[in-house]
N, C-alpha and C positions, 0 to 999 in steps of 0.2 A: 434885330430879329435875324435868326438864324434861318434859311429855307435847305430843307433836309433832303432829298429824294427819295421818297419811297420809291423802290422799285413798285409795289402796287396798285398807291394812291395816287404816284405824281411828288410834287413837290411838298411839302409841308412844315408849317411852325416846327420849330424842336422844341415847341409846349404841347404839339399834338403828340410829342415823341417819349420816349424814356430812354437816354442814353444809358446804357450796360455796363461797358468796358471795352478795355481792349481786346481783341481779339485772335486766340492764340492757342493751339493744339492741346486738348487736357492730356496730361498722361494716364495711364492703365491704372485702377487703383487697385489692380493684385497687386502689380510689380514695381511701386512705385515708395521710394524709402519714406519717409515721414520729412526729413530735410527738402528731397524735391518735391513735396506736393505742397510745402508753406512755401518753396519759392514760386510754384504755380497759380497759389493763390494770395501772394500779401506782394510778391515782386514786379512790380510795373515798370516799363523800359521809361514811358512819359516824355520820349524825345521832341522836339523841339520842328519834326519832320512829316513827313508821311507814314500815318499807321492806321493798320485796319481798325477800324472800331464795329460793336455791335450795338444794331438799336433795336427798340421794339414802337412799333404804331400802335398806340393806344386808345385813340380814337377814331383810328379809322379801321385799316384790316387786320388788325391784330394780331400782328406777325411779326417773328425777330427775320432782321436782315442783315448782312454784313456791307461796308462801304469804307473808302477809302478817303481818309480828310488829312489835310494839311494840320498839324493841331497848332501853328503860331498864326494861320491866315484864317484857317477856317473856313479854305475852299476845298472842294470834292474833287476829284480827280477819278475818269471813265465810271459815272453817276450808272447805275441801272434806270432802266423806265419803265414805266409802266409796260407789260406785255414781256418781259426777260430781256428787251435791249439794252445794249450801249451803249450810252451818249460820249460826250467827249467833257471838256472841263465845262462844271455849271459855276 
Protein backbone atom coordinates (compact mmCIF):
# COMPACT_ATOMS: atom_id res chain seq x y z
CA UNK A 1 0.00 0.00 0.00
CA UNK A 2 1.04 3.24 -1.09
CA UNK A 3 0.27 6.21 1.60
CA UNK A 4 0.19 9.49 -0.59
CA UNK A 5 -0.03 13.01 1.18
CA UNK A 6 -2.62 15.04 0.25
CA UNK A 7 -1.83 18.17 1.03
CA UNK A 8 -5.75 18.42 2.06
CA UNK A 9 -6.92 15.26 3.41
CA UNK A 10 -3.56 14.07 5.17
CA UNK A 11 -2.29 10.96 4.22
CA UNK A 12 -4.05 8.63 1.84
CA UNK A 13 -4.40 5.05 -0.06
CA UNK A 14 -3.19 5.82 -3.72
CA UNK A 15 -6.57 3.85 -4.39
CA UNK A 16 -8.19 6.96 -2.79
CA UNK A 17 -6.01 8.84 -5.50
CA UNK A 18 -5.74 9.00 -9.44
CA UNK A 19 -2.25 9.40 -10.37
CA UNK A 20 -1.88 11.80 -13.67
CA UNK A 21 1.57 12.06 -14.75
CA UNK A 22 4.36 13.85 -14.64
CA UNK A 23 4.65 17.04 -14.02
CA UNK A 24 5.86 19.65 -16.38
CA UNK A 25 5.32 23.23 -17.90
CA UNK A 26 2.76 23.00 -21.11
CA UNK A 27 3.94 25.14 -23.75
CA UNK A 28 1.73 28.13 -25.50
CA UNK A 29 -0.46 26.32 -28.11
CA UNK A 30 -0.21 29.59 -30.51
CA UNK A 31 3.60 29.35 -30.61
CA UNK A 32 4.19 25.90 -30.16
CA UNK A 33 5.29 23.77 -33.63
CA UNK A 34 3.36 20.39 -33.95
CA UNK A 35 6.96 18.49 -33.24
CA UNK A 36 7.20 20.14 -29.62
CA UNK A 37 3.77 19.66 -28.50
CA UNK A 38 3.93 15.53 -29.40
CA UNK A 39 7.14 15.80 -27.54
CA UNK A 40 5.12 17.62 -24.62
CA UNK A 41 2.56 15.12 -24.72
CA UNK A 42 3.75 11.31 -25.66
CA UNK A 43 7.70 12.17 -24.17
CA UNK A 44 8.16 11.19 -20.64
CA UNK A 45 11.75 11.52 -18.88
CA UNK A 46 10.60 8.14 -16.40
CA UNK A 47 13.84 8.37 -14.62
CA UNK A 48 14.74 6.16 -12.18
CA UNK A 49 14.95 9.53 -9.62
CA UNK A 50 13.13 12.34 -8.08
CA UNK A 51 10.28 13.82 -10.18
CA UNK A 52 7.41 15.96 -9.67
CA UNK A 53 4.31 14.00 -10.19
CA UNK A 54 0.57 15.16 -10.43
CA UNK A 55 -2.37 13.67 -8.49
CA UNK A 56 -5.87 14.07 -8.13
CA UNK A 57 -7.98 13.04 -4.66
CA UNK A 58 -10.84 11.35 -5.77
CA UNK A 59 -12.41 10.51 -2.85
CA UNK A 60 -11.70 12.87 -0.73
CA UNK A 61 -11.15 16.81 -1.71
CA UNK A 62 -11.21 16.52 -5.11
CA UNK A 63 -8.38 18.40 -6.06
CA UNK A 64 -5.12 18.03 -8.36
CA UNK A 65 -1.88 18.46 -6.39
CA UNK A 66 1.52 18.33 -7.20
CA UNK A 67 4.30 16.26 -5.06
CA UNK A 68 7.62 15.04 -5.29
CA UNK A 69 8.38 10.92 -5.17
CA UNK A 70 11.19 9.00 -5.54
CA UNK A 71 9.80 6.71 -8.54
CA UNK A 72 12.48 3.52 -7.65
CA UNK A 73 11.60 3.85 -3.70
CA UNK A 74 8.43 5.34 -3.69
CA UNK A 75 9.18 7.71 -0.95
CA UNK A 76 8.04 11.59 -0.90
CA UNK A 77 10.26 14.09 -0.25
CA UNK A 78 9.22 17.68 1.59
CA UNK A 79 5.31 16.10 1.63
CA UNK A 80 2.69 19.17 1.74
CA UNK A 81 0.13 18.80 4.82
CA UNK A 82 -2.79 19.47 5.50
CA UNK A 83 -3.18 23.42 6.01
CA UNK A 84 -0.27 24.52 3.06
CA UNK A 85 2.73 23.09 5.19
CA UNK A 86 5.77 21.36 4.87
CA UNK A 87 6.74 18.32 6.24
CA UNK A 88 10.01 16.74 5.70
CA UNK A 89 10.55 13.02 4.23
CA UNK A 90 7.28 10.83 4.84
Amino acid sequence: MLLVPCPNCGPRNSSDLRYVGESHKRPDPATTTPEEWRTYLYMHKNPADWMMETWYCSSGCRRFFTIERHTATSEFRNPPLPGGKRGGRA
